[in-house]
RODO-2510 file (C-alpha; in nm, 4 decimals, decimal comma):
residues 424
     n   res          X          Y          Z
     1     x     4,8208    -3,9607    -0,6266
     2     x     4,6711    -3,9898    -0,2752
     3     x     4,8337    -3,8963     0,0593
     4     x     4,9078    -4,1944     0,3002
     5     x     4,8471    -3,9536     0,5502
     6     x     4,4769    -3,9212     0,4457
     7     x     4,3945    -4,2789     0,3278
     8     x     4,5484    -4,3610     0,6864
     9     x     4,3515    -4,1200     0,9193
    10     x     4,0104    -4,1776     0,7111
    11     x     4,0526    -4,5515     0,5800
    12     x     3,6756    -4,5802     0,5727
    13     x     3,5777    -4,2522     0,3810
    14     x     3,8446    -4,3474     0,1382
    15     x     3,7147    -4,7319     0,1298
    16     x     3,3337    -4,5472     0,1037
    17     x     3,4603    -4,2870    -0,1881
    18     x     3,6514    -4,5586    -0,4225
    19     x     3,3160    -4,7701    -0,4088
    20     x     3,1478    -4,4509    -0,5483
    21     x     3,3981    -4,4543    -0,8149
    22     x     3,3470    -4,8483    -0,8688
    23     x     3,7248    -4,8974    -0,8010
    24     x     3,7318    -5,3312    -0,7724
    25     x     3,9994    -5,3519    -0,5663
    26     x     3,9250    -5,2206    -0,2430
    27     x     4,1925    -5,4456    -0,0799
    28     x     4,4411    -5,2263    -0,1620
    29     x     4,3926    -4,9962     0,0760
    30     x     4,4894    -5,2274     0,3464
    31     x     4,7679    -5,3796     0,1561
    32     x     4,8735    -4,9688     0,1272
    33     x     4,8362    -4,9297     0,4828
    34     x     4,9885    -5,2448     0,6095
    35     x     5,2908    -5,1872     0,3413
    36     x     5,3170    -4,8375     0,5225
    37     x     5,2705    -4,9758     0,8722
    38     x     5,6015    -5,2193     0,7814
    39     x     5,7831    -4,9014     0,5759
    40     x     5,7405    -4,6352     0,8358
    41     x     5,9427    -4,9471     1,1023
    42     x     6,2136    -4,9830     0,8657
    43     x     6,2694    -4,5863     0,8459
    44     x     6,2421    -4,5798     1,2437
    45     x     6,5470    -4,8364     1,2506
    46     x     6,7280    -4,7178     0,9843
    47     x     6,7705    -4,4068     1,1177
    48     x     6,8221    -4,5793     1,4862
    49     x     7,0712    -4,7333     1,3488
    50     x     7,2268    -4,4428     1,1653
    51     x     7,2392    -4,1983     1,4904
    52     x     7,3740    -4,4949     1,6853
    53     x     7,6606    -4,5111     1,4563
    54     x     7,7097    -4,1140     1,4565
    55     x     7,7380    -4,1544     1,8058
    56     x     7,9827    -4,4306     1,8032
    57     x     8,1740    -4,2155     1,5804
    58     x     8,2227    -3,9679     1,7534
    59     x     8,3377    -4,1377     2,0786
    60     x     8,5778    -4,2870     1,8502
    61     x     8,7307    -3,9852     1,8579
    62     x     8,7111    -3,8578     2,2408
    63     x     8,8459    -4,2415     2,2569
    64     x     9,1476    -4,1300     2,0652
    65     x     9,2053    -3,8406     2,1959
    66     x     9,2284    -3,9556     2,5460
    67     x     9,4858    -4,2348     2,4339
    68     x     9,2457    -4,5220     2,4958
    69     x     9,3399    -4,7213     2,1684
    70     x     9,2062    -5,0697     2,2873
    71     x     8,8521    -4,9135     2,3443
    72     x     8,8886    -4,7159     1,9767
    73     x     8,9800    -5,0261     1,8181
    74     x     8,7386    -5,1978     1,9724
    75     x     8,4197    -4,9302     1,8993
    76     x     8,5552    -4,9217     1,5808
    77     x     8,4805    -5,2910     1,5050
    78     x     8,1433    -5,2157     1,6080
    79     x     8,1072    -4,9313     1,3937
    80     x     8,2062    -5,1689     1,0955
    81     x     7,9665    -5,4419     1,1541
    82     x     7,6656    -5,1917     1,2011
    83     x     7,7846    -5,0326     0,8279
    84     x     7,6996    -5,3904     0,6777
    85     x     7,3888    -5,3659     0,8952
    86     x     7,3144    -5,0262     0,7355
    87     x     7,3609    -5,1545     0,3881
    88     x     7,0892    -5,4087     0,4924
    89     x     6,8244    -5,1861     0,5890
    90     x     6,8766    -4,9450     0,3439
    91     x     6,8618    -5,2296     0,0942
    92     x     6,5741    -5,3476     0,2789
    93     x     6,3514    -4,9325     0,2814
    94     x     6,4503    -4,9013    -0,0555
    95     x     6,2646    -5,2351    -0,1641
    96     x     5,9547    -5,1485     0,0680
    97     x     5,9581    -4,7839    -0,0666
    98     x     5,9506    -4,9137    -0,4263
    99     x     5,6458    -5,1531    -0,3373
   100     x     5,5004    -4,8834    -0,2005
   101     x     5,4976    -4,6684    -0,4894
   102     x     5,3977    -4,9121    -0,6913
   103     x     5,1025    -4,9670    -0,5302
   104     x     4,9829    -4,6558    -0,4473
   105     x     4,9762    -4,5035    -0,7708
   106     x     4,7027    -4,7558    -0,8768
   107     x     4,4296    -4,6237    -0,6219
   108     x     4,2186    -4,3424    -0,8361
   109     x     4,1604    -3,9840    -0,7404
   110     x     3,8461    -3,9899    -0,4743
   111     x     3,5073    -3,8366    -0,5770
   112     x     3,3877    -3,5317    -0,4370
   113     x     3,0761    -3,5582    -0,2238
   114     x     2,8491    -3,4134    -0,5705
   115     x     2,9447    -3,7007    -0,8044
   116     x     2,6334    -3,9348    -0,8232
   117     x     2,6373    -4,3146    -0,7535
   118     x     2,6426    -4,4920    -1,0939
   119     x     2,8734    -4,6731    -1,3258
   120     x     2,7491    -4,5811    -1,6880
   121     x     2,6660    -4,2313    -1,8694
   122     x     2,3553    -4,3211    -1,9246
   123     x     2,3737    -4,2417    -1,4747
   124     x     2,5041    -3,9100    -1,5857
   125     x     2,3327    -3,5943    -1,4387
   126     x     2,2263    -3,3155    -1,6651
   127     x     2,2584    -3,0104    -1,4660
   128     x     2,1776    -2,7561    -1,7393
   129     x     2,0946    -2,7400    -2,1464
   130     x     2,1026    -2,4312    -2,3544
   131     x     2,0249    -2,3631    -2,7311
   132     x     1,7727    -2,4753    -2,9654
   133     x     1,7567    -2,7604    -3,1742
   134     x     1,7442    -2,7235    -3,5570
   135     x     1,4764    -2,8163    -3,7892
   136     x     1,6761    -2,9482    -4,0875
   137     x     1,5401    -2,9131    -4,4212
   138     x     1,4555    -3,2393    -4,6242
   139     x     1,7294    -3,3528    -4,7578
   140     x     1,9949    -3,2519    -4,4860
   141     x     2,2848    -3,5043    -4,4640
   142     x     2,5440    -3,6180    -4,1776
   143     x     2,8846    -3,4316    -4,1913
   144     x     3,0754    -3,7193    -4,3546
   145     x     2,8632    -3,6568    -4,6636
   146     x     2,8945    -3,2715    -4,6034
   147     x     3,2489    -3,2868    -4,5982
   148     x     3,2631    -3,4849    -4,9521
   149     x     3,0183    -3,2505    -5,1266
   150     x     3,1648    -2,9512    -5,0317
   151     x     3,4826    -3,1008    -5,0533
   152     x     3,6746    -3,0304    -4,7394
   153     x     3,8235    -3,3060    -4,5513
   154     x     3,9226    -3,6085    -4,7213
   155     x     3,9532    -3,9140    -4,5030
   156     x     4,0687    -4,1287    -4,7577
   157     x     4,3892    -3,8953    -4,8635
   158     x     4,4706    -3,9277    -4,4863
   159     x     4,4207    -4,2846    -4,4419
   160     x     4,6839    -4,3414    -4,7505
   161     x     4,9109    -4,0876    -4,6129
   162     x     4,9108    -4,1949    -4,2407
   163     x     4,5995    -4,4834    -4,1334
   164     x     4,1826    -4,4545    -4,0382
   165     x     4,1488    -4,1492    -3,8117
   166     x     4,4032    -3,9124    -3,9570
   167     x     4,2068    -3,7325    -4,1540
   168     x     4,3581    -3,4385    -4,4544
   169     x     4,1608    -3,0702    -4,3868
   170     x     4,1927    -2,8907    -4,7192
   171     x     4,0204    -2,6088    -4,8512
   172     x     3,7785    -2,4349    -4,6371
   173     x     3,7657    -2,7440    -4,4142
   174     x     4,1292    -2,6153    -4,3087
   175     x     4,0317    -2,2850    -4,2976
   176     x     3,7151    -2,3839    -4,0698
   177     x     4,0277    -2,5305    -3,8174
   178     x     4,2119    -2,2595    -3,8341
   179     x     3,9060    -1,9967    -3,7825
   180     x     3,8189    -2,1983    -3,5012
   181     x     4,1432    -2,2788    -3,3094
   182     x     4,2160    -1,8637    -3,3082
   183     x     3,8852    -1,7858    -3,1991
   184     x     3,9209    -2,0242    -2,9151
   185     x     4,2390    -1,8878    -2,8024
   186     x     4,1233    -1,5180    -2,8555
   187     x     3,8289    -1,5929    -2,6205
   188     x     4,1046    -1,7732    -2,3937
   189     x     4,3215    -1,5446    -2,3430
   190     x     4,0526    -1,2017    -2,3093
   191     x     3,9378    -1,3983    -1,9832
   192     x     4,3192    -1,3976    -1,8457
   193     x     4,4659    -1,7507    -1,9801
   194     x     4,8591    -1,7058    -2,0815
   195     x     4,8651    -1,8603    -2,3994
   196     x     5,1649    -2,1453    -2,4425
   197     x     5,2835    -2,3314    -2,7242
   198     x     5,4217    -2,6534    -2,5546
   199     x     5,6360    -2,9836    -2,7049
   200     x     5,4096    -3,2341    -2,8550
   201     x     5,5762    -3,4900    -2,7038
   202     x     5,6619    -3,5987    -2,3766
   203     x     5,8613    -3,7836    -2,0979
   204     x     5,7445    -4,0513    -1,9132
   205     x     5,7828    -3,8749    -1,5772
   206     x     5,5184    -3,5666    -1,7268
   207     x     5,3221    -3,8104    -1,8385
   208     x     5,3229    -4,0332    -1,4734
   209     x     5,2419    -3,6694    -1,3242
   210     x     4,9436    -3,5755    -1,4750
   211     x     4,8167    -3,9229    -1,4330
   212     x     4,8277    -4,0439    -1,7515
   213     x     5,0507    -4,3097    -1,6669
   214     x     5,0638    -4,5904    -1,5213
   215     x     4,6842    -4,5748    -1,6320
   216     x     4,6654    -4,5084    -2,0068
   217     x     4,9515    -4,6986    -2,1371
   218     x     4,7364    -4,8291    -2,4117
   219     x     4,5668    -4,4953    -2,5574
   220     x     4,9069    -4,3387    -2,6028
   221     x     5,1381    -4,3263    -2,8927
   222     x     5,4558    -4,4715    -2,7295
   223     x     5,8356    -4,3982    -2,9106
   224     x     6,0405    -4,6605    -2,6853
   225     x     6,3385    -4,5943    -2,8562
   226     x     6,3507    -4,2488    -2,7034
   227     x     6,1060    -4,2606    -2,3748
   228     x     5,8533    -3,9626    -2,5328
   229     x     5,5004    -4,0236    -2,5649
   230     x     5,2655    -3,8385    -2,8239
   231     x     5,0663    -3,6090    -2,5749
   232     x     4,6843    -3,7071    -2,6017
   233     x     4,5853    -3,3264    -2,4674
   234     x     4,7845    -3,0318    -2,4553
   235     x     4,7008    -3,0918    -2,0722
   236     x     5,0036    -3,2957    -1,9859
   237     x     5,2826    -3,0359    -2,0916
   238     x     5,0916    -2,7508    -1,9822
   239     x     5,0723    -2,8852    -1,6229
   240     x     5,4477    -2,9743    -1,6134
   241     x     5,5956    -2,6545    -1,6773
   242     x     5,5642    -2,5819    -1,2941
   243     x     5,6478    -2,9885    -1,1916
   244     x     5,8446    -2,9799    -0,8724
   245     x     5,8097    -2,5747    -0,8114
   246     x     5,7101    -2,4073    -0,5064
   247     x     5,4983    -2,1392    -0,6793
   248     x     5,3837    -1,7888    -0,4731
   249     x     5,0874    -1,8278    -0,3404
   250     x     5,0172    -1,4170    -0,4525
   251     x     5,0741    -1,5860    -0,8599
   252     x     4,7383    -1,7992    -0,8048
   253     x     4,5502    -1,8617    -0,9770
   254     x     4,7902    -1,9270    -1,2772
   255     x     4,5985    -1,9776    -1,5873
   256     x     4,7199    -2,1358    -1,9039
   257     x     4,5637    -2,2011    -2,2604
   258     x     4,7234    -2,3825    -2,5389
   259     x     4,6019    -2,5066    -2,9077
   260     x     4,8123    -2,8318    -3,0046
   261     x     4,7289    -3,1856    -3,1879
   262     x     4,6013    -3,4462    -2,9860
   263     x     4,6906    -3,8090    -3,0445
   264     x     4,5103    -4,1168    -2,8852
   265     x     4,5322    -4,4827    -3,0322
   266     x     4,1283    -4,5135    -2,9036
   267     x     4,2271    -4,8899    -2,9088
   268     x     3,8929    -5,1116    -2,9702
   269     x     3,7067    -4,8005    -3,0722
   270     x     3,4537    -4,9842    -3,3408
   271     x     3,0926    -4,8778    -3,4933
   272     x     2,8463    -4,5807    -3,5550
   273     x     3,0178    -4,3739    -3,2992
   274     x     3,3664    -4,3427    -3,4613
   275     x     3,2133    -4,2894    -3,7954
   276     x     3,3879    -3,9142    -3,9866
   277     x     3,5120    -3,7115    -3,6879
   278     x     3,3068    -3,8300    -3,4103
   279     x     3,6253    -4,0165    -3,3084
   280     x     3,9718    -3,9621    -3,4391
   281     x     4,3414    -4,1057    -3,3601
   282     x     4,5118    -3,7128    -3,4299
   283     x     4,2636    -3,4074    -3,3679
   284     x     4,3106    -3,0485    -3,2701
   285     x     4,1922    -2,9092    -2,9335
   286     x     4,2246    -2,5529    -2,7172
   287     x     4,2660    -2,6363    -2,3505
   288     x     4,2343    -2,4467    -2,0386
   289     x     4,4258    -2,5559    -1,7016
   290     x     4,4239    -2,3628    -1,3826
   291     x     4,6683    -2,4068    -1,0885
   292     x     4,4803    -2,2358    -0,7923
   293     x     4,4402    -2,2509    -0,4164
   294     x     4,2617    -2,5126    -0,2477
   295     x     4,0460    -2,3137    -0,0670
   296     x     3,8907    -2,1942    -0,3919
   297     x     3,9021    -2,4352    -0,6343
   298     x     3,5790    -2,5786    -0,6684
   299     x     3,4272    -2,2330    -0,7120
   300     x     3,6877    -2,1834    -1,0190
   301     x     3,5653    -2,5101    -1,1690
   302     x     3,2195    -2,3609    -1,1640
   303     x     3,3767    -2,0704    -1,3267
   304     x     3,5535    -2,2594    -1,5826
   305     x     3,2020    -2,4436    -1,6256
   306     x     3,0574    -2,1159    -1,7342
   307     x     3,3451    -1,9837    -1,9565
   308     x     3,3125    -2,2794    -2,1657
   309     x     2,9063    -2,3035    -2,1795
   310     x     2,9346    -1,9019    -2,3142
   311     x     3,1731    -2,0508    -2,5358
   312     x     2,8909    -2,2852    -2,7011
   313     x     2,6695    -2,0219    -2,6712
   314     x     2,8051    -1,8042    -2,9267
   315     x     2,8773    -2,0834    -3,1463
   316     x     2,5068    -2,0978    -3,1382
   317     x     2,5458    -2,4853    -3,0870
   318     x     2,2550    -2,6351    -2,8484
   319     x     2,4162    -2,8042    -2,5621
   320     x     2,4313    -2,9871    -2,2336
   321     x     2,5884    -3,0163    -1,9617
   322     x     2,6520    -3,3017    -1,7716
   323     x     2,8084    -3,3987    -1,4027
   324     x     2,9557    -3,7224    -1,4296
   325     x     2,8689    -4,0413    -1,2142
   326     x     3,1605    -4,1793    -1,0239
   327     x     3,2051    -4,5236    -1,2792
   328     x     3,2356    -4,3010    -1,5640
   329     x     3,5040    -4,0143    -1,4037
   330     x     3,8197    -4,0239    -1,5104
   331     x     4,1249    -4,2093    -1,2915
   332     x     4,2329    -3,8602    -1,1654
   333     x     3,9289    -3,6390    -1,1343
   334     x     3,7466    -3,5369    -0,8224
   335     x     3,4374    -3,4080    -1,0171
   336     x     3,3909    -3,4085    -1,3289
   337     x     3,1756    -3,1561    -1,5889
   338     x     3,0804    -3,3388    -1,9843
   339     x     2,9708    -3,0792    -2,2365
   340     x     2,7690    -3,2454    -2,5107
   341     x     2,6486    -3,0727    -2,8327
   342     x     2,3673    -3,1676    -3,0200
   343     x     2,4706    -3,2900    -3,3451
   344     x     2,1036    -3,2731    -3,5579
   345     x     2,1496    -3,4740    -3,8574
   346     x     2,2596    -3,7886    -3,6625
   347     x     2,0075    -3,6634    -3,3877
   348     x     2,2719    -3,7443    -3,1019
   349     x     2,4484    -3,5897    -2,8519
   350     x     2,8535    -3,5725    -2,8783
   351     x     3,0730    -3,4465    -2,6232
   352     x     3,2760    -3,1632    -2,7256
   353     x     3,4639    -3,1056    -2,3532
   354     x     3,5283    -3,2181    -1,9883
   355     x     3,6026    -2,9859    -1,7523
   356     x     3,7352    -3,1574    -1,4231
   357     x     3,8776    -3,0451    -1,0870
   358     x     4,1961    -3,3090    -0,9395
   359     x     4,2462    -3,1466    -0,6211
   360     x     4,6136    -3,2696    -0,5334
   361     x     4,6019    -3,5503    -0,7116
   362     x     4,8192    -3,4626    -1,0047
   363     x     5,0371    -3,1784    -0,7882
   364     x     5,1287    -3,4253    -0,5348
   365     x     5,2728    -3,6096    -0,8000
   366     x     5,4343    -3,3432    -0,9583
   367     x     5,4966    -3,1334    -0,6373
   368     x     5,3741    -2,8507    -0,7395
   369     x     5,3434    -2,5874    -0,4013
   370     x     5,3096    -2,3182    -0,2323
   371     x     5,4001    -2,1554     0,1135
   372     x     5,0714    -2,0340     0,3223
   373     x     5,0887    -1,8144     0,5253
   374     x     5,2461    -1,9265     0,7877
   375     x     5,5353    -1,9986     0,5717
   376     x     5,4066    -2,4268     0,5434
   377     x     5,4003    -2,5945     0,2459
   378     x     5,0774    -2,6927     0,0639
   379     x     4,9742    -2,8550    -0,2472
   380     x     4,8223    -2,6540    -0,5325
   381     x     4,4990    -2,7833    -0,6544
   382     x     4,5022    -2,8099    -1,0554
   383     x     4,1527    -2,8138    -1,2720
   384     x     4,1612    -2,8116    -1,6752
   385     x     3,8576    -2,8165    -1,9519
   386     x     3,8716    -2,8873    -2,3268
   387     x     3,8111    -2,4917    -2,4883
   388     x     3,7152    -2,6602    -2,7126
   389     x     3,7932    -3,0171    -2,9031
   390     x     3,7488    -2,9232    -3,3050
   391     x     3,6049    -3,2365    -3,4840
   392     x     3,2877    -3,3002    -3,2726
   393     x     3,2211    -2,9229    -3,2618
   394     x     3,2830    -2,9132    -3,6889
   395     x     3,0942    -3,2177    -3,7684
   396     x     2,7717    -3,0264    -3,5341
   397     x     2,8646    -2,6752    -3,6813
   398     x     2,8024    -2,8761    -4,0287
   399     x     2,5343    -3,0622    -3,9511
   400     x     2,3215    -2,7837    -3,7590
   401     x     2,3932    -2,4972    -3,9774
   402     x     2,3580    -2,6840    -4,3280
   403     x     2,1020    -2,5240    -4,5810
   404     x     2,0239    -2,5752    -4,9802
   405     x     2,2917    -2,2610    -5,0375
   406     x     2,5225    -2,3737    -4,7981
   407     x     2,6550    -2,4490    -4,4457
   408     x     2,5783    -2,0682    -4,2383
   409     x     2,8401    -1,9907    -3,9642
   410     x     2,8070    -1,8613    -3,6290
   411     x     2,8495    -1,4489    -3,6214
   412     x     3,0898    -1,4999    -3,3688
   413     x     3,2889    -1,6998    -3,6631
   414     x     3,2595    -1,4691    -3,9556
   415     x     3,5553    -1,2150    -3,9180
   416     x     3,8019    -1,5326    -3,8494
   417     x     3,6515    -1,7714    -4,1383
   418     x     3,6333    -1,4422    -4,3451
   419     x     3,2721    -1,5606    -4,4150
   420     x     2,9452    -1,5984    -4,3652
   421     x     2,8796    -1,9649    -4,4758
   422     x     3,0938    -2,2222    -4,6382
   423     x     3,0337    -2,2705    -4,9937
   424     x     2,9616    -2,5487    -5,2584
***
């Protein structure tokens, strides 16, 4: 969530910044500021009023005490009609300060100074690629044959069991998860990320303070009859656990990693690109989040940039990395970093992570803190990257690495598979 204090002393920037982000509705920042303007009056006089009748109180008393009854009585009437003038303007803030909140959680996170102009990915930069691609042999199939021939995720078992996108890992398919999801969190956690196994569910207010609400609604899996949403990335809880701390500002950076299910409706999501696990409603993923001072954050999302791109380097997958134009950012990022893997058999590129900084936007929601040091209190910055999502990064391992006497592993994947290849 933005500051008012910021939108207020650089209206134009902010105005300047949301166009780079193709925000539409520019004109609600004035509606913001002019809803302040009126709610920062009505705390002025509510709190006129209120001193006025602490003061009125207490000459009640001297009143008293000096045997002046008439005047008491008299203040004391006073004092009573400026309590139903209280309840008034406190009625009165408390409307203004729920407008207010309602509308200021709809402006988006502003783009840092980097993120290009542009509104589609095709206006996506490509900073950097790595890898080579393969030369399949003749013959060489996409990974939703793959996985029937050798027999290792069944999408049709899951869509009986649960609906399209659930797919049922069995065999060395599960294996494959399994191999990966520890060797993501072993690389995790030998870089200094606490590993965390959070709730797979969550309240509203987590989900409001990691911005997934009020702005995803629709791509979550909703349980109204308790209030707990399906988390769509392990993100959300991991974020929480310090929501509303004041954290030491010697414990930053605090790094966290976490393996958990993802679920995401992906409502509308039609055609070639959803086709096997390019896009799925429940899928596993490793994340990293950082929660790290603002005077150094942007040169820990570069080094979270690089941790995951050594990441795809030793799953020998060719890659690419790309910074994202402000139309296709996320609501809540300041800058965001797409990794896309080339998947060789449907000779396209699939993204496999995003790797985004938020600045305060998230930990002034969740007032998350610390004390400088002059003993004020600041806002953390928080930053967090996929490490890795599985299905994109299976259906390229397949794809890339299939030959006539198998499907040949990364080294880096041997010793957790327990193989070299998967077999027929």
């Amino acid at each position: 969530m933005l500051q008012i204090n910021y939108i207020r002393q650089q209206t134009d920037l902010v105005k300047k910044k949301l166009g780079v982000k193709n925000f539409g509705n520019i004109a609600l920042v004035d509606e913001l500021l002019a809803l302040d303007e009126e709610l920062r009056k009505q705390k002025t006089a509510t709190e006129t009023l209120q001193a006025t009748m602490n003061v009125a109180s207490k000459e009640i008393g001297i009143l008293m005490g000096k045997g002046e009854k008439d005047a008491a009585e008299q203040k004391k009437k006073e004092v009573a009609q400026w309590k139903d003038d209280m309840v008034i303007a406190k009625n009165e803030l408390d409307k203004l300060e729920a407008a207010f909140s309602e509308k200021i959680v709809l402006l988006p996170n502003l783009p840092h100074d980097s993120v290009p102009a542009g509104n589609t990915p095709g206006e996506n930069e490509v900073v950097n690629e790595g890898g080579t691609k393969p030369t399949l042999y003749d013959g060489a199939k996409p990974h939703w044959d793959l996985i029937k021939e050798y027999d290792i995720i069944d999408f049709e078992i899951g869509a009986r069991i649960t609906g399209s996108g659930f797919p049922l890992y069995k065999g060395q398919g599960a294996k494959l998860q399994r191999a990966l999801v520890q060797y993501f969190l072993d690389y995790n956690t030998s870089a200094g990320y606490t590993e965390y196994a959070p709730p797979l569910m969550v309240n509203e207010t987590s989900a409001y303070g990691t911005g997934q609400l009020p702005d995803k609604e629709g791509q979550m899996y909703h349980m109204p009859a308790d209030g707990f949403y399906m988390i769509p990335t392990s993100e959300v809880p991991l974020t929480n656990i310090f929501n509303n701390e004041i954290v030491k500002e010697e414990s930053l950076p605090i790094k966290m990693t976490a393996f958990t299910p993802c679920f995401r409706r992906e409502a509308g999501s039609f055609g070639a690109d959803v086709r096997g696990l390019n896009r799925l409603h429940q899928f596993d993923k490793v994340e990293i989040v950082q929660l790290v001072h603002p005077a150094v954050s942007y040169d820990i999302l570069q080094e979270m940039v690089h941790h995951i791109e050594r990441l795809l380097q030793f799953l020998e997958l060719p890659y690419r990395i790309l910074r994202l134009c402000g139309g296709d950012m996320s609501f809540t990022s300041a800058l965001t970093f797409d990794f896309e893997v080339y998947s060789a058999a449907q000779q396209k590129w699939l993204e496999v992570s995003s790797v985004s900084n938020f600045e305060t936007f998230q930990t002034n929601r969740m007032k998350i803190r610390y004390k400088d040091g002059e003993g004020k209190t600041q806002l953390v910055h928080s930053l967090n990257g996929s490490s890795l999502a599985l299905p994109r990064i299976v259906a390229a391992l397949l794809e890339n690495n299939q030959k006539e006497d198998g499907i040949h592993l990364p080294k880096a994947l041997h010793k957790y598979f327990g193989a070299a290849k998967i077999e027929r």
